[in-house]
N, C-alpha and C positions, 0 to 999 in steps of 0.2 A: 428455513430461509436464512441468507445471508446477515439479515439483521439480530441472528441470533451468536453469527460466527463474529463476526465486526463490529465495533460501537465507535465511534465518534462521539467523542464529548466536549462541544465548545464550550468558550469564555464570550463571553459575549456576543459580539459576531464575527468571531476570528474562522476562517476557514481554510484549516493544515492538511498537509501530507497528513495520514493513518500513522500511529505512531510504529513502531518498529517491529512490538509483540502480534501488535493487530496484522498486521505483513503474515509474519510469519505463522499465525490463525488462520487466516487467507490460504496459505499455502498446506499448510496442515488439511484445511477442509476439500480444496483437492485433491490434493492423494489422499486421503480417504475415501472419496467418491469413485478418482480412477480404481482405489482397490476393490472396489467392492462393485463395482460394474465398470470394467475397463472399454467395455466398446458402446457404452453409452457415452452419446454427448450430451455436455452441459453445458446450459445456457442459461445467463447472468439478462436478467431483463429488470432497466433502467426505464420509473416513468417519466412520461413522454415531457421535455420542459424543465424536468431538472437536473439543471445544470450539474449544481455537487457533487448531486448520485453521480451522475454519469461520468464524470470527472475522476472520482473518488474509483469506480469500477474502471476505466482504463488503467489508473495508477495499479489497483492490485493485480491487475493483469498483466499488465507491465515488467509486475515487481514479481510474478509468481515464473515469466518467462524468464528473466534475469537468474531468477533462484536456480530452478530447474534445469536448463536448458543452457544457461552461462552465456543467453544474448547480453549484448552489450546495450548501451542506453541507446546509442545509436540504431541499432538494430531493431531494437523495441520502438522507435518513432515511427521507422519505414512499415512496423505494423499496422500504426495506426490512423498513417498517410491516409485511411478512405474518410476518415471523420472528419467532420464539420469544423474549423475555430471556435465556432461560434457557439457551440455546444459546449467547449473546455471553459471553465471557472477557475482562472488565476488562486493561487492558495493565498493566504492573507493573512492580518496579523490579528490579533483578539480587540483591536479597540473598533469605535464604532464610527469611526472620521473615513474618508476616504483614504484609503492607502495609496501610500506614495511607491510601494513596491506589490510586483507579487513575484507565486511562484508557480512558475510551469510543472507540467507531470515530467518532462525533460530534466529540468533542474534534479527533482528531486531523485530521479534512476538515475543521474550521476552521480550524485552522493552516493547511492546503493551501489554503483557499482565502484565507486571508492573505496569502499568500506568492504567490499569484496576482494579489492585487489591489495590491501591491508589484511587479509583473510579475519576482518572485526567479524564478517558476517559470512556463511560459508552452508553449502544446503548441508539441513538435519544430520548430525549423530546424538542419538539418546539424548534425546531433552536439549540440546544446544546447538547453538546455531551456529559457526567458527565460536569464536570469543565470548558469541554473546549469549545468555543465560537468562531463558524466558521467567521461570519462576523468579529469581532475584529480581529482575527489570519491574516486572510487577508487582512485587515486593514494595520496593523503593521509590514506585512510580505513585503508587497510594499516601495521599497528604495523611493519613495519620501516622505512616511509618518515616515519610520523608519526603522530600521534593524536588 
């Protein structure tokens, strides 16, 4: 299951983009899958209602076509033109007040694809992603090494 590849860890009831390593987890767990049965399809199933999830699974799909495939954020929306609004859950900040902002799955595949045309982020060579360096990230993403 999914919930074994990905983890989401809120702060209160902050509700982010997947941080960057989990991305690239995401995409890792598909090509594995494509390798090892490439004419099987896979299918990401979001219960019915929640929002997050469902939200949370456009963005890594989003984020896994960007990787692979080099769509643009733009590109990746017109995928996912059949979806509902109302079903996408704005991302948000960790307090527990009403936000005065959010963040679209839009928003955040522009960044990524920022950081791709920066080559910060670039698909896999050995353990790295362009610039970025999954073990360190995790490394220093853990509060008892640093924050």
């Amino acid at each position: 299951p999914m919930s074994r590849v990905v983890e989401y860890f809120p702060l209160c009831d902050d509700f982010g983009p997947f941080r960057l390593c989990e991305i690239v987890k995401f995409y890792e767990f598909i090509q594995e899958v494509n390798a090892i049965s490439p004419k099987r399809k896979i299918v990401l199933h979001v219960d019915e209602g929640n929002r997050r999830a469902f939200t949370n699974a456009v963005f890594l799909l989003g984020s896994y076509l960007m990787l692979k495939y080099k769509y643009s954020a733009s590109a990746v929306v017109k995928c996912f033109a059949w979806t509902d609004k109302s079903h996408i859950e704005l991302y948000r900040d960790a307090s527990y007040t009403k936000p005065d902002f959010g963040l679209s799955p839009l928003d955040c595949w522009r960044a990524l694809e920022r950081a791709m045309q920066l080559k910060w982020i670039a698909e896999p060579l050995k353990g790295t992603f362009g610039k970025y360096d999954i073990c360190e990230y995790e490394h220093y993403d853990d509060p008892t090494n640093a924050d």
